[in-house]
matplotlib code that plots the C-alpha trace (Angstrom):
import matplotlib.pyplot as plt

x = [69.6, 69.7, 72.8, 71.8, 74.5, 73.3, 74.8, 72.9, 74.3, 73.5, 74.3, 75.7, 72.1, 69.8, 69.7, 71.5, 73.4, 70.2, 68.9, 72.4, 72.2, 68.3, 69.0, 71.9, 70.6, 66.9, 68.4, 70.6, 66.9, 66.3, 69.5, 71.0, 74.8, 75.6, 77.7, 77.7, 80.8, 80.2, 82.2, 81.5, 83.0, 85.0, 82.2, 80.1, 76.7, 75.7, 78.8, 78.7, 77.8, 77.4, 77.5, 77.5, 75.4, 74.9, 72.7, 73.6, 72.5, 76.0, 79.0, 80.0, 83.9, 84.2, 82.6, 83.5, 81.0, 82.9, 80.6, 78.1, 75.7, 71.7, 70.9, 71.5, 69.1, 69.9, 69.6, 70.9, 72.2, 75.8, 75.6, 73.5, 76.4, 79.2, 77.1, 74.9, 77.8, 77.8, 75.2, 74.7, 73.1, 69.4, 70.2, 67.9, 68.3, 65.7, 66.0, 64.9, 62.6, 62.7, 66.0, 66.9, 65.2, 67.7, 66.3, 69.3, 71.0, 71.5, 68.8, 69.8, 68.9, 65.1, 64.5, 62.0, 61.8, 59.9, 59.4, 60.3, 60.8, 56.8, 55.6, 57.7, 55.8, 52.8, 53.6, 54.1, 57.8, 60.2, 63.0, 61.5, 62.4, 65.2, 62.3, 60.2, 63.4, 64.0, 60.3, 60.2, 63.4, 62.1, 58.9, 61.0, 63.5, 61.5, 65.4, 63.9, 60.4, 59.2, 58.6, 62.2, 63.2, 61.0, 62.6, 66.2, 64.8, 63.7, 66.4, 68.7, 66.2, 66.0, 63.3, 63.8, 62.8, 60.3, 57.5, 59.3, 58.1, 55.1, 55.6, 58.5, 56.6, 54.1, 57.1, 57.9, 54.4, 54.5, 57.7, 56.5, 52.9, 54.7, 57.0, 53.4, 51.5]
y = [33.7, 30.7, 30.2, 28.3, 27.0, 25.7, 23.5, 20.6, 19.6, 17.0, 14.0, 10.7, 9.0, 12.0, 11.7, 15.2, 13.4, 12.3, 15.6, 16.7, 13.4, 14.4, 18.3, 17.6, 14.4, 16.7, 19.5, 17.2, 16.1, 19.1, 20.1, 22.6, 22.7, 21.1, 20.0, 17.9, 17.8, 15.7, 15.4, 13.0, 13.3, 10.4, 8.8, 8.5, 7.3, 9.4, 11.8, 15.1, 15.2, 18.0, 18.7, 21.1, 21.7, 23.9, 23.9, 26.6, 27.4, 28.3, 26.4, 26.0, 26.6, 25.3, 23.1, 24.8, 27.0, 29.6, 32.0, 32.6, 29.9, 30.8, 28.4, 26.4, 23.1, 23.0, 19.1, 19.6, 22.4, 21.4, 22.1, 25.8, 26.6, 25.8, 26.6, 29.2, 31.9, 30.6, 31.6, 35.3, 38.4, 37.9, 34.2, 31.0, 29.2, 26.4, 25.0, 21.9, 22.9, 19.1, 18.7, 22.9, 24.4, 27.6, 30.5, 31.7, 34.2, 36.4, 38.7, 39.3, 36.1, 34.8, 31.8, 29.7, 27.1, 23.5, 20.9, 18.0, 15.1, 15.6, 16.3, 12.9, 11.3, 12.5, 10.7, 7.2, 7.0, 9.4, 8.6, 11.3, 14.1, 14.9, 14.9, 16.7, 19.6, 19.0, 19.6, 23.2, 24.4, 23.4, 25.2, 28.3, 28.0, 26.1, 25.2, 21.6, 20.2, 17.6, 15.5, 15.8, 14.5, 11.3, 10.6, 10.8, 9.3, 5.9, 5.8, 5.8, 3.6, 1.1, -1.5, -3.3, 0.1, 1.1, 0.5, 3.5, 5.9, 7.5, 8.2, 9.8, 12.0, 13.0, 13.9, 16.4, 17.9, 18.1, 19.8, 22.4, 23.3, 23.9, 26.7, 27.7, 28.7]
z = [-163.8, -162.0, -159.6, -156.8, -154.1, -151.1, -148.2, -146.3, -143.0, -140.4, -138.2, -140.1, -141.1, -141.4, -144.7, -145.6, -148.6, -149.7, -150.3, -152.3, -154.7, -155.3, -156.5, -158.0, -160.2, -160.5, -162.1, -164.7, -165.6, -165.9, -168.2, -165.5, -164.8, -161.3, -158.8, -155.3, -153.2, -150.0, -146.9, -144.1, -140.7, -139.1, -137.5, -140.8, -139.5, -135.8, -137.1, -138.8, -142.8, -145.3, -148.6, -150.8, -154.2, -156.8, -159.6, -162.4, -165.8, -166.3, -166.2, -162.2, -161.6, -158.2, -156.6, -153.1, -151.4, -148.8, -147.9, -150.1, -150.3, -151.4, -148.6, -146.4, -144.9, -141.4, -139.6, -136.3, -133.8, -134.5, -138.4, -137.5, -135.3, -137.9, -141.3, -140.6, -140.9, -144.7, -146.1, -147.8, -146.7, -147.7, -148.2, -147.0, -143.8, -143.7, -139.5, -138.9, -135.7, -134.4, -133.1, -133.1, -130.2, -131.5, -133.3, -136.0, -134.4, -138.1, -139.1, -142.8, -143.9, -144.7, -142.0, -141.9, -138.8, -140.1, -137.7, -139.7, -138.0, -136.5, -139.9, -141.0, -138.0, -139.0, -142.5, -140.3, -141.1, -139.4, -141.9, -144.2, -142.2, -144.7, -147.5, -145.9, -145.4, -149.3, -150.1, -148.4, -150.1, -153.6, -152.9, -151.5, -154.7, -157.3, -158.2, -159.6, -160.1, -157.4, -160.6, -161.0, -157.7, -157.8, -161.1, -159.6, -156.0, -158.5, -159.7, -156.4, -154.9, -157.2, -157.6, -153.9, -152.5, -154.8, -152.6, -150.4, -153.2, -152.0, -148.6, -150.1, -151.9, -149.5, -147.1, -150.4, -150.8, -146.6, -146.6, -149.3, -147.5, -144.3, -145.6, -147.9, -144.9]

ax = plt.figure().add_subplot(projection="3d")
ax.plot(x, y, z, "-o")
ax.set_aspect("equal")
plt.show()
């Protein structure tokens, strides 16, 4: 059964809301149950930002993930130190290697270390980085299709950013073959 709770965590501007909005509006798409309850620190942009999601084919309660998230998408050392604790025993903790030089300091959970702001860089935009993060956790969960995400990511873009599309993709595909290897 399908009961997916994860938390995404980051620096103001990394794009970690980004990557609730997309599996939250996905798994609507995709007729799932979900939820995505953001918090921003004072500083909004270059602050601290996290939010939590879940995706259920149940009816979801609470909102509120203690300690027992599925997963959790790591930005920056900051967020590891505060979320990492979060997540359960056997749980998902997806690192981004760029800015972590850390290795999770757990050994009960599944980690997997993706250098995502080279692999964005690679791409030719290093905005993606939070895409390329997003792209490894569906391929790891398969909580939402890719299709599904591009659906929801046109529809939060808009037309005046529609030519940001494909590179948005790619940064999905590239997130998803890193964690395949």
């Amino acid at each position: 059964m399908l009961n997916e709770r994860v938390i995404c965590a980051g620096f103001g501007g990394q794009g970690v809301m980004l990557i609730g909005q997309l599996i939250s509006y996905a798994g609507m798409l995709e007729n799932r149950e979900v939820s995505w309850l953001p918090s921003y620190g004072p500083e909004m942009r270059g602050g601290t930002a996290n939010c939590s999601v879940m995706v259920s084919e149940k009816p979801i309660g609470s909102p509120v993930i203690t300690d027992d998230a599925t997963a959790a998408i790591i930005m920056n050392l900051p967020s590891l130190a505060k979320f990492e604790k979060d997540v359960e025993p056997g749980g998902r903790l997806l690192i981004n290697s760029s800015l972590i030089e850390k290795k999770a300091t757990r050994d009960d959970l599944q980690v997997y270390y993706i250098p995502a702001n080279e692999l964005a860089v690679e791409l030719g935009n290093s905005r993606v980085s939070n895409m390329v993060m997003l792209g490894a956790y569906l391929e790891l969960t398969k909580i939402v299709s890719i299709e599904s995400v591009m659906k929801a990511l046109k529809k939060i873009f808009g037309p005046a950013k529609e030519h940001l599309m494909p590179v948005n993709e790619d940064a999905l595909r590239k997130g998803a073959a890193a964690v395949r290897q």
